[in-house]
C-alpha positions in Angstrom: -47.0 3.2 47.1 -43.6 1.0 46.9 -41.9 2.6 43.3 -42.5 -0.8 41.2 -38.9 0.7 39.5 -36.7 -0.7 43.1 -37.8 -4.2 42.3 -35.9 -4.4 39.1 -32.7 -4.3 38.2 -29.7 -4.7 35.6 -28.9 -8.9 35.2 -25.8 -10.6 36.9 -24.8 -13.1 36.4 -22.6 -14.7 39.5 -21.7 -18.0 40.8 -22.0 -18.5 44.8 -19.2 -21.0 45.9 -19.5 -23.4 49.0 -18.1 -20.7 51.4 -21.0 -19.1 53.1 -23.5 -17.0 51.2 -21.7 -13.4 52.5 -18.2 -15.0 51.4 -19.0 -16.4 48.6 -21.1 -13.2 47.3 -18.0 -11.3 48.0 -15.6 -13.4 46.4 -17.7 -13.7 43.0 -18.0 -9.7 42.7 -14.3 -9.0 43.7 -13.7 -12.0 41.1 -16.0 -9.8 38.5 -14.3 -6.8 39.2 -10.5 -8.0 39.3 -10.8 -9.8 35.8 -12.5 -6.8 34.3 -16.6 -8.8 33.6 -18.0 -5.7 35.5 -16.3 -2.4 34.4 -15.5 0.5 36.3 -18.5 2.8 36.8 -20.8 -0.2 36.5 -24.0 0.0 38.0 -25.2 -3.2 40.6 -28.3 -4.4 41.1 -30.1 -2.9 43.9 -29.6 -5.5 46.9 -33.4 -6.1 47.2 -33.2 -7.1 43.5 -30.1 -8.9 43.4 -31.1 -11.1 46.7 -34.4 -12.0 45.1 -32.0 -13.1 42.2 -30.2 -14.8 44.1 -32.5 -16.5 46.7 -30.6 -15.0 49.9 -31.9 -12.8 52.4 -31.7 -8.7 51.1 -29.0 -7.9 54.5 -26.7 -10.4 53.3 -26.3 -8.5 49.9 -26.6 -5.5 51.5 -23.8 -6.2 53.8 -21.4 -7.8 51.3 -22.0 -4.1 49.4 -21.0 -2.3 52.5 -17.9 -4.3 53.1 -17.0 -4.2 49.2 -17.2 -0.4 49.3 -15.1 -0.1 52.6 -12.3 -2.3 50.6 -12.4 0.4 47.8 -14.1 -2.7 45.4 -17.6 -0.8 44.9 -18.8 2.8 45.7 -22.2 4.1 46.8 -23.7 7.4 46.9 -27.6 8.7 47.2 -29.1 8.4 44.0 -26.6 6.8 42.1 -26.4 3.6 43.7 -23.7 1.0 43.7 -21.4 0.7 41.5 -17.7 -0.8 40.4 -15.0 1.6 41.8 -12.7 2.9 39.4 -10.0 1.0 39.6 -6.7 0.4 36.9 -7.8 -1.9 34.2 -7.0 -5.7 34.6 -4.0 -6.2 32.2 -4.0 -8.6 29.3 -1.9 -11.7 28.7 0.0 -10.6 25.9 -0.8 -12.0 22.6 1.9 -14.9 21.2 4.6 -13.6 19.2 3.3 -13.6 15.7 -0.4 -13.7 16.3 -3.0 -11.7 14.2 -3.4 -9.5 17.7 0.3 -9.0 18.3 0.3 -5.7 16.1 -1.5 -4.0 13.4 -2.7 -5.6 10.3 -0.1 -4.2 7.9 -0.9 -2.8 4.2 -4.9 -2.4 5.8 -6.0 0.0 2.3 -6.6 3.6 3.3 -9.1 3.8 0.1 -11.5 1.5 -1.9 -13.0 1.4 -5.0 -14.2 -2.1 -4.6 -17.2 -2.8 -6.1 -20.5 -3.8 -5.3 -21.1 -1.1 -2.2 -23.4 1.8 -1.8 -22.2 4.9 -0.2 -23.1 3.7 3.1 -22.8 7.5 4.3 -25.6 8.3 2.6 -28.1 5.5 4.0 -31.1 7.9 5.2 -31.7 7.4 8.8 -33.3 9.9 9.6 -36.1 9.3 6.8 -35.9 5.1 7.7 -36.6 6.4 11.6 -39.5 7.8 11.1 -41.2 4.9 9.0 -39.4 2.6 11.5 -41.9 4.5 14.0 -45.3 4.9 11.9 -44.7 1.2 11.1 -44.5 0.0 14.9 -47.0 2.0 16.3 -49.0 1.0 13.4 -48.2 -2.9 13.5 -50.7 -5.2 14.6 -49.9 -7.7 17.8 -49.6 -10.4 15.2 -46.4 -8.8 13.8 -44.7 -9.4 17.3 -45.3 -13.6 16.1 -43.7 -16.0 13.9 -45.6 -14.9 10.7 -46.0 -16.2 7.0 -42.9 -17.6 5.6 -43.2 -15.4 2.5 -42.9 -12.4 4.7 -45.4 -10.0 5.9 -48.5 -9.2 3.8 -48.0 -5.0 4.1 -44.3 -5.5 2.4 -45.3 -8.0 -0.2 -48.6 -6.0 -1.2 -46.4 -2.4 -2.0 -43.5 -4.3 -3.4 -45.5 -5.6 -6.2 -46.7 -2.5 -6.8 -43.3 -0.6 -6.8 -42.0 -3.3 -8.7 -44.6 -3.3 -11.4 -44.5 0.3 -11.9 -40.8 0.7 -11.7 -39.2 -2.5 -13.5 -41.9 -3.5 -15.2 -42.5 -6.8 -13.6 -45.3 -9.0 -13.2 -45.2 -9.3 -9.2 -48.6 -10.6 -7.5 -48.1 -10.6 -3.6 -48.9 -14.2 -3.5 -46.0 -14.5 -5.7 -43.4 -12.8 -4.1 -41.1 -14.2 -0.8 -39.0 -11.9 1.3 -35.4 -13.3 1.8 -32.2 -12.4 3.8 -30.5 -11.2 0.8 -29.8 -12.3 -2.6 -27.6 -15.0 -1.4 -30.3 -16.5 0.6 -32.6 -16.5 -2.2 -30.4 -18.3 -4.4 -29.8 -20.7 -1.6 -33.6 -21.8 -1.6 -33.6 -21.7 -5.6 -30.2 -24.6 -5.1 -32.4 -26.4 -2.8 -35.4 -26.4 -5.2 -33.5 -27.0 -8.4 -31.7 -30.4 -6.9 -35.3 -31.2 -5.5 -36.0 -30.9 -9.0 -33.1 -33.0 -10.2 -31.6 -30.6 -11.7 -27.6 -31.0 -12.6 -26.4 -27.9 -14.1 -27.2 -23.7 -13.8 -26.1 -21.8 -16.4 -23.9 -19.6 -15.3 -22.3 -16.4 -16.9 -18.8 -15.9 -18.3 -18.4 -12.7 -15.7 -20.1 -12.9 -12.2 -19.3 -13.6 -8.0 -17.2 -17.2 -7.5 -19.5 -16.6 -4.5 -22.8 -17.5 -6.4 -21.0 -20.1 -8.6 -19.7 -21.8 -5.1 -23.3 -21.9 -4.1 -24.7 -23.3 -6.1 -21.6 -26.2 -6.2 -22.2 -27.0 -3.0 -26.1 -27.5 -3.6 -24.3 -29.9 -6.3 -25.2 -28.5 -9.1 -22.8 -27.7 -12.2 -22.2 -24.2 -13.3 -21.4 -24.4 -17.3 -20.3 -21.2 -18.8 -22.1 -19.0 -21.2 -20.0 -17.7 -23.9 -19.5 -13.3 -24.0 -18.7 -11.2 -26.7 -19.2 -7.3 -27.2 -23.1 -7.2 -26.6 -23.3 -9.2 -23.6 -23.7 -13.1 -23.0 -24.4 -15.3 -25.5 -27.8 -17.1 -24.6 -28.0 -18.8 -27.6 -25.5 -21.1 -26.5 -28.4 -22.6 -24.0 -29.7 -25.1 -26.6 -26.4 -26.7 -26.9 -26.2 -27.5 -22.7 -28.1 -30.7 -22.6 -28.2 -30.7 -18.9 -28.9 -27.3 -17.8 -32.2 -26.5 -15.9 -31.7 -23.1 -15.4 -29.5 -20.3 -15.7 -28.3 -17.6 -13.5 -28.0 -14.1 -15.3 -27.8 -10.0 -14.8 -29.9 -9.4 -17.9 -30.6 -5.3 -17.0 -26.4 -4.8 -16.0 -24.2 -7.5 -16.4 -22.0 -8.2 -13.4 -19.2 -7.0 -13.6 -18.5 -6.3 -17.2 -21.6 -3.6 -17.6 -23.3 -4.2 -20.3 -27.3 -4.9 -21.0 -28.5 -7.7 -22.8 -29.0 -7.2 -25.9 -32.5 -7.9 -27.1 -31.9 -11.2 -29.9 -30.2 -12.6 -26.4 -32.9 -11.4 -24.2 -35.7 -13.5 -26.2 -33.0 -16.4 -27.1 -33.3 -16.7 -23.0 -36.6 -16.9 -23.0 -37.2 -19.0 -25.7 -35.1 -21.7 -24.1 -37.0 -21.6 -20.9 -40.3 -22.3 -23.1 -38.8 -24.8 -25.1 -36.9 -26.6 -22.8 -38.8 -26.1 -19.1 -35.7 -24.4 -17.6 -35.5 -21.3 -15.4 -34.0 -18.2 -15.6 -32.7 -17.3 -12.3 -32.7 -13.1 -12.9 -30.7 -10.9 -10.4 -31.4 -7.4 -10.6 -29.1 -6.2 -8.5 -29.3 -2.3 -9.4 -31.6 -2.1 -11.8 -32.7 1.6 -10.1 -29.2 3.0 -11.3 -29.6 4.2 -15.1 -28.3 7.1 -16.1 -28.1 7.8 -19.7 -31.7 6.4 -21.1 -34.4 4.6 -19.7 -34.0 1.6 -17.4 -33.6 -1.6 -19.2 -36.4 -3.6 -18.1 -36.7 -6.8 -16.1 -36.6 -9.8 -18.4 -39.0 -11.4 -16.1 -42.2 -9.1 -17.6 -41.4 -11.4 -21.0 -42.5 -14.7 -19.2 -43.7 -14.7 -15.5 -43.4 -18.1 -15.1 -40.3 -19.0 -16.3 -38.3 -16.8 -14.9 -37.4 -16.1 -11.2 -36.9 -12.2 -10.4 -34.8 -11.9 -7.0 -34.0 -8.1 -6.0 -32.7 -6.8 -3.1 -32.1 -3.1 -1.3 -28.8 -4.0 -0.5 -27.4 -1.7 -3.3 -30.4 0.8 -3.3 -30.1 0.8 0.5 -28.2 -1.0 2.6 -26.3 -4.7 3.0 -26.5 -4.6 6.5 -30.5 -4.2 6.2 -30.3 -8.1 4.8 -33.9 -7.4 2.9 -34.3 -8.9 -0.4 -37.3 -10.6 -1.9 -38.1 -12.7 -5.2 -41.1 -12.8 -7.4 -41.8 -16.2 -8.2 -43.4 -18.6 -11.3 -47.3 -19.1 -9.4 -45.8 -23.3 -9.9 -42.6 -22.2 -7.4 -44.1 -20.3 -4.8 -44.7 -24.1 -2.6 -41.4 -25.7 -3.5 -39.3 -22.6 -2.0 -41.1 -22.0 0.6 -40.6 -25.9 1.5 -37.3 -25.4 1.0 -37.2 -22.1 3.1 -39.4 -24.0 6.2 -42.5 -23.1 7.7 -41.1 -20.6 10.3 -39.4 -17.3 8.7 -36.6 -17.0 11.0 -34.5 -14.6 8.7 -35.8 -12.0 7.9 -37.1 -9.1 10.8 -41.1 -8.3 10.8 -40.1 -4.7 12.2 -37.7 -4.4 9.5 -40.1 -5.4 6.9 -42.6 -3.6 7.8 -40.6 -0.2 7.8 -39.3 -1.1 4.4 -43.2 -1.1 3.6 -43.9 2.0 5.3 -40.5 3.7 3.6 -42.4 2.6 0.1 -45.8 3.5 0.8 -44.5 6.9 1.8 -42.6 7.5 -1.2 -39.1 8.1 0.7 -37.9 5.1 -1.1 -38.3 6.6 -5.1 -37.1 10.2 -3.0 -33.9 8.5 -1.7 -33.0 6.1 -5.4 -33.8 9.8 -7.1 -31.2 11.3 -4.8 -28.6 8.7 -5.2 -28.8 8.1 -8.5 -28.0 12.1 -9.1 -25.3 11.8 -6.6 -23.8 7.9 -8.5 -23.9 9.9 -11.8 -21.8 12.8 -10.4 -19.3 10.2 -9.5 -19.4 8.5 -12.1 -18.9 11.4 -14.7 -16.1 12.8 -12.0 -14.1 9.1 -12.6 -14.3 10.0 -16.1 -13.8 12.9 -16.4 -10.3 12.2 -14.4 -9.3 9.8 -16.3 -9.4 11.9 -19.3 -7.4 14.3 -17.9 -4.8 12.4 -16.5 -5.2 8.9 -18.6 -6.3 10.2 -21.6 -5.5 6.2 -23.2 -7.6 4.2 -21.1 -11.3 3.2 -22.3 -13.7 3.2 -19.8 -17.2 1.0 -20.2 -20.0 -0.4 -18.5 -21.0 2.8 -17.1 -24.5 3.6 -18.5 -26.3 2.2 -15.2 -25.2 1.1 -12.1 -22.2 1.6 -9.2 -19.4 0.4 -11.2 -16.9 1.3 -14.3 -14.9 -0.9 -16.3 -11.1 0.5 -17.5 -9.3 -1.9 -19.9 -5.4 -1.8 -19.7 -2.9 -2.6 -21.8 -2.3 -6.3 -22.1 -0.6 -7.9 -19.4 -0.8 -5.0 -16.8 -3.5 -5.9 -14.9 -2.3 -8.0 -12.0 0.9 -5.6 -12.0 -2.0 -2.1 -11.7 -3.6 -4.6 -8.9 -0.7 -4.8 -7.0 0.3 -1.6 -7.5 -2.9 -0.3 -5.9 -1.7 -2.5 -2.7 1.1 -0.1 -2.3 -1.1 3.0 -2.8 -3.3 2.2 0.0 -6.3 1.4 -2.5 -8.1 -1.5 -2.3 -9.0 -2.8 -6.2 -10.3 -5.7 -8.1 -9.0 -6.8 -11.8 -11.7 -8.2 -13.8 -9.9 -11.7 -13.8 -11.1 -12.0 -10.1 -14.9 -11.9 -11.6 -13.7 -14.7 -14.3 -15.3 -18.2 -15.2 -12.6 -21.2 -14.9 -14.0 -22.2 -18.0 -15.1 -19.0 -19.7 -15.1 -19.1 -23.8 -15.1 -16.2 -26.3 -18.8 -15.8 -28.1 -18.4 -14.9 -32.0 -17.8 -11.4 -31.2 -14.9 -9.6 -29.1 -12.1 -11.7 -27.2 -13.6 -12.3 -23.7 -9.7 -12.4 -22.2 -8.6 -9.2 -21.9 -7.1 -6.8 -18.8 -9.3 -4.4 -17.2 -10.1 -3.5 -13.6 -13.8 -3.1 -11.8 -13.9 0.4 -10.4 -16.6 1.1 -7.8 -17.3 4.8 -7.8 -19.9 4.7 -4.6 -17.8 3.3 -1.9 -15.6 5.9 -1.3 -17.3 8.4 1.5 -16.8 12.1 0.1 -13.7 13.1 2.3 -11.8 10.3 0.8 -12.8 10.1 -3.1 -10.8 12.6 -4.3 -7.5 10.3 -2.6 -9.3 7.6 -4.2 -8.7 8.6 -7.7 -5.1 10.3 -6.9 -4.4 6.3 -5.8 -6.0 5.0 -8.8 -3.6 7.3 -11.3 -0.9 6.6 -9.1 -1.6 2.2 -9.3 -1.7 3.2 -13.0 1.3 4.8 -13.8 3.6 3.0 -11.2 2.8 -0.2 -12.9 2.5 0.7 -16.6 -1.1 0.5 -16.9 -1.8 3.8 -18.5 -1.7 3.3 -22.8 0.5 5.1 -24.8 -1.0 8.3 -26.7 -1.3 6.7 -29.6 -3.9 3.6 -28.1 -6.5 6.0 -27.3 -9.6 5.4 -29.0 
């Protein structure tokens, strides 16, 4: 029996010129080879699979090979094959005096404590491996197709029940549309919302230019809530005439760290009834409390006036670009309109492992496991600070992956840039500001502070992290006298 294995082979591509087949087959693989395409120790196509590639006759590949590996181009042993000789490596042109690729990116940051990313060291492969395999071989041909725009059925149907049980929302499967991320979530809800004629989304004082620039380019304005010491000031709905919906981090403000309070919670909700607006929630680590119980999702208040989006970017992964939201039942058409009838975002293998890693109970295992491990490094910041920055106040740090340290007045740029020079990569909390951003009746919104992420940093590099972070400090006068400690 002819081994069905000799009839395949790895892809080449090559272009045959007008000079006989032999010639030309020669020229294009010496062509390959000198300009580095096919790497030394590659390994050809067999010559029965590369002629039937080609549409020549087997001996003229084969003899082409011969003469290729008598001019030292190719070598062939039994068992091995043909392959590209090891030859120098084709140099370079040298990049232009001046260009990005003429020499190292100076003042790259050796540490981070930029915030907004998991400890990406600790994503759990080997757990996500085995549901990535119980959930192929379990997957039905169909998986392998198109599929549903809202995303596949087996996700859909554990999410709601994970999300009902864990964040208290009201999440029917029918309701519920897997997206590419947050980002692509709020893209459909700008398409919707102008579909709706919509002109302005809310928008809080403290949040991503990112989200606010979205929804600008959907054309939609993004008016500015008021803040003050417990959160933003959701009264201040009624008086925007032309809002239709507002974009808010109810359970953890972003970045400034606080929860809603309750009056503002309801004052939210009672706009939406009263006026027919949205409420566009992101819960973007509502999983992460550490000293009482979660806050809820607003959304369990009123189902259908409030859009939930979540997303395991910060429970997980980013790179796993899985998110879903749980929609009003009146919504569910519109975005998926907006989102088209084929789901070309968002993997069905990827889906359906994420449904596997929640039917199995890995995911509650791992967001047990990290939170333990987020409050360690969270208590660790603070309890450094202390130690060596006794005056600075740090806030926001009941849930989530970030801290919040207010400075003296006028220091923050001056700590920011200060961090440059320590090799730590760090954000201010005037990077997270609202153009237009307005004091509510309660505590000055303008003050200096900086947005610490305490989960980026991989474990070899934390402790260097904080060193940097005193050392940004006191180089630029950032730490408080004695006397300013609270």
């Amino acid at each position: 029996m002819t081994d069905s294995r000799a009839t395949f082979g790895a892809d080449l591509h090559l272009e045959l010129r007008g000079t006989g087949l032999r010639t030309g087959l020669m020229d294009a693989l010496r062509e390959a080879v000198r300009t580095g395409r096919l790497a030394p120790g590659t390994r050809l196509p067999s010559s029965r699979s590369l002629a039937a590639d080609l549409g020549i006759a087997r001996n003229t590949v084969a003899d082409a090979y011969a003469e290729l590996v008598a001019e030292g181009w190719l070598t062939a042993q039994q068992g091995s094959g043909t392959r590209v000789a090891q030859r120098s490596a084709p140099r370079r042109p040298a990049s232009p005096a001046g260009s990005a690729t003429a020499r190292p990116v100076r003042g790259r940051p050796t540490y981070s404590l930029m915030a907004g990313t998991p400890d990406l060291a600790s994503f759990p492969r080997t757990e996500w491996l085995k549901a990535a395999r119980r959930a192929l071989t379990a997957a039905p041909h169909e998986a392998f197709g198109y599929g549903d725009p809202r995303g596949r059925i087996e996700l859909r149907t554990v999410l709601a029940d994970y999300l009902a049980r864990a964040r208290g929302v009201y999440a029917d499967p029918g309701r519920i549309v897997i997206c590419s991320g947050f980002v692509h979530g709020l893209m459909l809800m700008g398409k919707v919302l102008r579909r709706r004629r919509v002109r302005e989304v809310a928008v809080e004082s403290y949040g991503l230019d990112v989200h606010r620039n979205l929804l600008t380019d959907a054309g939609l304005r993004t008016p500015a809530l008021p803040f003050d010491g417990v959160g933003t000031d959701t009264r201040a709905l009624s008086g925007l005439k032309g809002a239709g919906a507002v974009l808010m981090t109810p359970a953890h403000q972003f970045p400034m760290g606080v929860p809603l309070h309750p009056d503002r919670r309801a004052a939210a909700v009672d706009w939406a009834r009263g006026s027919g607006g949205l409420i566009l929630e992101d819960d973007y680590d509502g999983e992460f409390r550490y000293d009482r119980q979660p806050v809820g999702a607003l959304q369990g208040l009123d189902p259908e006036r409030i859009v939930y989006l979540g997303t395991a970017s910060k429970s997980l992964a980013p790179g796993l670009r899985l998110a879903w939201m749980v929609l009003p039942q009146q919504l569910v058409g519109e975005v998926l309109d907006a989102k088209g009838s084929v789901d070309w975002v968002s993997s069905a293998l990827d889906q359906l492992t994420l449904a596997e890693f929640l039917a199995s109970g890995a995911y509650d295992r791992h967001v047990r496991s990290m939170r333990l491990r987020y409050r360690r490094r969270r208590d660790q910041l603070v309890r450094h600070l202390a130690e060596r920055a006794p005056g600075i106040r740090v806030s926001g740090i009941a849930a989530g992956l970030h801290a919040v340290l207010e400075l003296p007045p006028g220091t923050e740029q001056s700590v920011v840039r200060a961090a440059a020079w320590q090799g730590l990569a760090l954000e201010g909390v005037t990077r997270f500001r609202h153009p237009d951003a307005a004091p509510g009746e309660g505590a000055p919104v303008v003050r200096d502070a900086l947005v610490v992420g305490y989960a980026t940093p991989p474990d070899s590099a934390w402790a260097g992290a904080l060193d940097a972070l005193y050392g940004a400090l006191a180089q630029a006068g950032g730490l408080p006298s004695a006397g300013s400690a609270e």
